[in-house]
N, C-alpha and C positions, 0 to 999 in steps of 0.2 A: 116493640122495635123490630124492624126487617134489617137484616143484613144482607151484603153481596158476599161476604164471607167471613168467615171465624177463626181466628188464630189462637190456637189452641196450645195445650202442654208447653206452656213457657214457665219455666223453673224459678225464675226472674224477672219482672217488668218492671224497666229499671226507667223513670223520669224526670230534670229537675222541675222545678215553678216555675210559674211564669213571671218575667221581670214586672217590677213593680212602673211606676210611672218616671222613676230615672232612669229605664234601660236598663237593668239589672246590674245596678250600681252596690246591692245589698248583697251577702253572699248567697248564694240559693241553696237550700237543701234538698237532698234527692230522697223520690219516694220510688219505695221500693213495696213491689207486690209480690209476693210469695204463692206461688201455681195462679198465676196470671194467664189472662184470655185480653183478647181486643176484638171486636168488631171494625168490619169496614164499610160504608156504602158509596155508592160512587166517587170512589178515590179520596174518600175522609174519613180518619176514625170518626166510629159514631158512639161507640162504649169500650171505655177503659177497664175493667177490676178482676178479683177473683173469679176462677174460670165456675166454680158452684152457685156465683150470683148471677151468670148470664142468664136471661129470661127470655130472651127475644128469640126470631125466627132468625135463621142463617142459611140461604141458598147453596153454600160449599164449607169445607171444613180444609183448613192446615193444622196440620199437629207437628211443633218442632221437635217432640222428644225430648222434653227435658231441657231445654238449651235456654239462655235468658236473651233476655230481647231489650234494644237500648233505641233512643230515637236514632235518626240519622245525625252522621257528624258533618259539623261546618266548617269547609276551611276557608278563614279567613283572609286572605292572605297567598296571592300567587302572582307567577310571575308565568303561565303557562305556556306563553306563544312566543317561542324566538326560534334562531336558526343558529345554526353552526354550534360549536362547543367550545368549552374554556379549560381545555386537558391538557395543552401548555402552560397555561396560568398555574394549575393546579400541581400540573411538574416541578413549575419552577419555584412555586408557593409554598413545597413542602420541602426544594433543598435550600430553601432559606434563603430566596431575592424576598427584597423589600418590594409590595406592592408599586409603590412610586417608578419601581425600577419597569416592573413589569407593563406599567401604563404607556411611560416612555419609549418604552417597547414597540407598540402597538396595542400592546394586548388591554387586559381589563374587558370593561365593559362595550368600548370604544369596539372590540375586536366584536363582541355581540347586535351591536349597533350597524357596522359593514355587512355584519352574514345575514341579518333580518329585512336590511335595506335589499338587498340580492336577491333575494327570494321572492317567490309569486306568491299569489295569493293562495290556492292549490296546495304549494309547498309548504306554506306555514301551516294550511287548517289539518293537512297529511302528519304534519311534526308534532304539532299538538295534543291530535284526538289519542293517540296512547300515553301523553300524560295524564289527560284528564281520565281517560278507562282504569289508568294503574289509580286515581286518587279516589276514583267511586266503587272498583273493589275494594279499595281498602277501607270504604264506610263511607267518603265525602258524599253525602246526597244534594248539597249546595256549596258552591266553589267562586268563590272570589277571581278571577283572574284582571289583569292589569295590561294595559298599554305599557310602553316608556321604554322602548326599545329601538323607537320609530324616530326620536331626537325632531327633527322636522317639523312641522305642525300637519302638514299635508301627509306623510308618514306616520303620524302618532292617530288621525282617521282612518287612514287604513288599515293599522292594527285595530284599531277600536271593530272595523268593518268585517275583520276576520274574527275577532271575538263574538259579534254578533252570528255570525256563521257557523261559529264551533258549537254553538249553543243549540243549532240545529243537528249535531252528530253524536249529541248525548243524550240523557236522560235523566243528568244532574240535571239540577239548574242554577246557571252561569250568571255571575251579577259582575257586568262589567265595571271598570274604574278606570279613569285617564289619570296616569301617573307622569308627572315632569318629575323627571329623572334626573338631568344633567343639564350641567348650564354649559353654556359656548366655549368651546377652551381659549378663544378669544376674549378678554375680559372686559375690552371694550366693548363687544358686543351683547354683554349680558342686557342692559337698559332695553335694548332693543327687542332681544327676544323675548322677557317680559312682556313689554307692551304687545308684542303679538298673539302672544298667550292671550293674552287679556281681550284682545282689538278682535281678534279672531277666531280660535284655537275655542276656548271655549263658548263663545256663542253659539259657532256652528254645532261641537255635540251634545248641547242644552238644545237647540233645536232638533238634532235630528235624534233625540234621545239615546246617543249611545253611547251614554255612562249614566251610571247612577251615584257614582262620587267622582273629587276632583284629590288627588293624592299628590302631594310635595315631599322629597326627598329633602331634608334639612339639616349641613352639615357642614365642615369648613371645607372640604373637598366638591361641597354640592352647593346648594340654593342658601343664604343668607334667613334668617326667622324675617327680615323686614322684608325679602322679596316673597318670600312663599305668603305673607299677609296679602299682599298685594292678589296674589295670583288666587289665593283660598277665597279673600272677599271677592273678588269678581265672583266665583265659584259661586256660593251664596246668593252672590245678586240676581243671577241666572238661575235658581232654585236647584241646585247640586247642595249636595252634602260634602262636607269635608272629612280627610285624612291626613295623619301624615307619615313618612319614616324618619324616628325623629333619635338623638342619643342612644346611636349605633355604636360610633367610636368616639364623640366628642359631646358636650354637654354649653350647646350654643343659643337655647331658647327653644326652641320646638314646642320641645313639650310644652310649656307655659305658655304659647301659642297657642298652641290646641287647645289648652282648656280656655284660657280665654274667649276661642272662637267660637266653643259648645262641638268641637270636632267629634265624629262619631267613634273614632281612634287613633291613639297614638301609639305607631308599632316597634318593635325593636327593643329602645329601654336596656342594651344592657350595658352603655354606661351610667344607668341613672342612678343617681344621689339619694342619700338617706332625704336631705331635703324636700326632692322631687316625688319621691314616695310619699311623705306627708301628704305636698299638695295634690297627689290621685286622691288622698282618700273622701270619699263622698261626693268623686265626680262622676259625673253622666257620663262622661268619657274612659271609652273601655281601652283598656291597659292590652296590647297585644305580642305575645312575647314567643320568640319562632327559635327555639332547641335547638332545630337543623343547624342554624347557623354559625352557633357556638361549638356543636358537635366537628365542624366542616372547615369552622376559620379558628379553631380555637380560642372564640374571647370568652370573656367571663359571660356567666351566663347573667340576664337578666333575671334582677330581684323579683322574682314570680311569687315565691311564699311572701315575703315582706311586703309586698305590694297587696294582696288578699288582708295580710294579716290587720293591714292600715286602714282595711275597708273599703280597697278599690276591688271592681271588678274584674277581673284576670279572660282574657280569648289565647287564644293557643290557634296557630295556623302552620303549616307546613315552609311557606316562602320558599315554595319552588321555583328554584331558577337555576340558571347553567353557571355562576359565579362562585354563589356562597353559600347553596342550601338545595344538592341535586336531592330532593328528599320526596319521594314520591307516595308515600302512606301518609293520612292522616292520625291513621290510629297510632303508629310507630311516634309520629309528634305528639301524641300526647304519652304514651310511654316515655318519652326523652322528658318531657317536660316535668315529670314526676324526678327521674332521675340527677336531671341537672336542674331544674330551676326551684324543686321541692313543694311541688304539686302534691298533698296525696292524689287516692286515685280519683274518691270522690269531685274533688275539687276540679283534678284536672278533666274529667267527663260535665261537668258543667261547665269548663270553661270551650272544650269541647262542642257545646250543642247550643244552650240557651246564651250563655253570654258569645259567644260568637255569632250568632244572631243577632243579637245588638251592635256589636261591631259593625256588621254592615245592614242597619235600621230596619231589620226585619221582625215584624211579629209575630209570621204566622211560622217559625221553622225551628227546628230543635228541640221539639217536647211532643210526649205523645199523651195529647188530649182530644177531649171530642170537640170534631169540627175545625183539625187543622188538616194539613195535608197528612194523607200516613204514610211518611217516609221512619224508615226503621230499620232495624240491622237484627240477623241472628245471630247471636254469637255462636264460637266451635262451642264452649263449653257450657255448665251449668250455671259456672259464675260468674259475673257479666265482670267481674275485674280481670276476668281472661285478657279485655280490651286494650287495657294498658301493662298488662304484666310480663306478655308474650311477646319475644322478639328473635326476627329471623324465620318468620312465618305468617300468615295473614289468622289473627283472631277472628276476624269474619267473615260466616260461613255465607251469609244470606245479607243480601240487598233489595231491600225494597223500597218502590219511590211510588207516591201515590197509589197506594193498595197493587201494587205489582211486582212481584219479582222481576230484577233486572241485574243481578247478578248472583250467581251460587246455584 
């Protein structure tokens, strides 16, 4: 074997398996290599193991010194493209107005909907690209980001439009998603905006390829389980994958929507039921459960250990956004997720990489084997549990996406 190059003195090479044939519906375990080496050649590990059984040629040498070395992380789960801020909400949030009050207001999300409607095209991909930079120093080498800011149909394309543009300012890589967010605060007119969704809204970016899922918010303040059906199966019809945000604060169907529909996730979960934990367990549908939020709005967190414990598969995403989760570290969400939803660490770095990969129906991302991309992280330390154990600092030192440093 030729290599383009050798990564040497890793302390640690730390990876989970690869999901089995339900998406990494089984818990994974991590392997871990002790004075680990990697080869690369043109932008793919080509050899994984102990740095005394590489045998091959190698054109250049990296030596980490000692540091462990982890795939790249996925975050699930973002909200990255909006304008304006919600630091009045958050003022008034924390000397105790009742949200309702604060909607009535103006404010809420409504207020994020007017500042993104405002904005140019320029201005959103300008606001954006230092969130996504802050989430790929922090490790994210692949990033979920979402429409549903854009309300509109004709505005929820152009964000999609600018997400496909951000994706040109990075070095992640960007797996966009059309999220219906909000229904009409007219209630008569909810039937109608549906059917546009439907009529329209998504054929057009099933044609012009710019989404790779279709996400419903599902809640009493939001989409109904019988209209997000409606809007998911079109989704489906047009060859989209499904999601959803489902038993955030209320427990209305979703979730049992999702699995019913084979959804590739259902995220949020921290009002869900001991019930509902049952029926995760031994579903293809991955459980996606976001710290930030409970860290930010104080609700209980989502049952993240009881939900593993059940035999569901657990993702961990950041759900950055300007409302409920300004949370810009990947790695810090899965630190939180150990903390509050009782992740260890193991569990929460494969929820981290390989089942968050599954979340959003990827197979080639989150492990480092031969013949995927070599996206990978250096950690500061020796021990790769630095990643989730460190807070109030960035645990990693080194970013790499396709056999390249691109950050550290």
């Amino acid at each position: 074997m030729k290599a383009d190059l050798l990564v040497r003195g890793i302390s640690q090479l730390v990876t989970a398996e690869a999901p089995g044939p339900k998406r990494g519906v089984e818990m994974r375990q991590l392997k871990i290599v002790e004075r680990g080496a990697l080869a690369i050649v043109d932008g793919l590990f080509l050899w994984v193991g102990p740095e005394n059984e590489w045998a091959g040629e190698d054109a250049a040498t990296v030596d980490v010194r000692h540091r462990a070395v982890v795939p790249g992380l996925i975050d699930p789960h973002t909200h990255a493209v909006w304008a304006g801020d919600r630091l009045a909400d958050f003022d008034a949030r924390v000397a105790g107005v009742p949200y309702e009050r604060i909607l009535a207001a103006g404010g809420g999300i409504w207020s994020t909907i007017r500042a993104t409607a405002a904005a140019s095209r320029e201005e959103l991909i300008g606001l954006a690209r230092p969130r996504v930079d802050s989430l790929l120093r922090s490790g994210a080498t692949v990033i979920e980001v979402k429409s549903g800011y854009g309300f509109r149909p004709e505005a929820e394309i152009a964000m999609l439009e600018v997400i496909r543009a951000l994706a040109e300012h990075t070095r992640a890589r960007i797996i966009p998603t059309l999220l219906i967010h909000v229904p009409p605060a007219d209630a008569a007119e909810r039937a109608a905006y549906v059917s546009d969704v439907c009529r329209t809204l998504i054929p057009e970016v099933a044609r012009r390829k710019l989404a790779h899922a279709v996400d419903v918010f599902v809640e009493k303040e939001a989409w109904s389980a019988e209209e997000a059906e409606q809007m998911l199966a079109c989704a489906q019809q047009h060859g989209l994958a499904i999601k959803l945000h489902t038993e955030q604060f209320q427990r209305v169907g979703g979730l049992e929507l999702g699995l019913r529909m084979g959804a590739l996730s259902v995220d949020h979960l921290e009002a869900c039921s001991a019930e509902q934990v049952a029926a995760m367990a031994g579903s293809a549908t991955i459980a996606t459960i976001l710290p930030g939020v409970t860290l930010h709005l104080g609700l209980a967190p989502a049952p993240g250990r009881k939900l593993i414990d059940a035999g569901a598969a657990v993702a961990v995403g950041t759900d950055l956004n300007p409302g409920s989760s300004p949370l810009f570290s990947v790695s810090m969400a899965l630190g939180l997720a150990v903390r509050l939803n009782g992740l260890t660490a193991q569990q929460a770095l494969v929820a981290g990489t390989v089942n968050a990969a599954s979340a959003l129906g990827l197979s080639d991302a989150g492990r480092i084997e031969p013949g995927l991309p070599a996206d990978f992280l250096v950690v500061q330390g020796a021990d790769w549990r630095e990643l989730v154990y460190t807070l109030g600092s960035n645990p990693v030192r080194e970013v790499w996406i396709g056999g390249e440093r691109v950050a550290g």
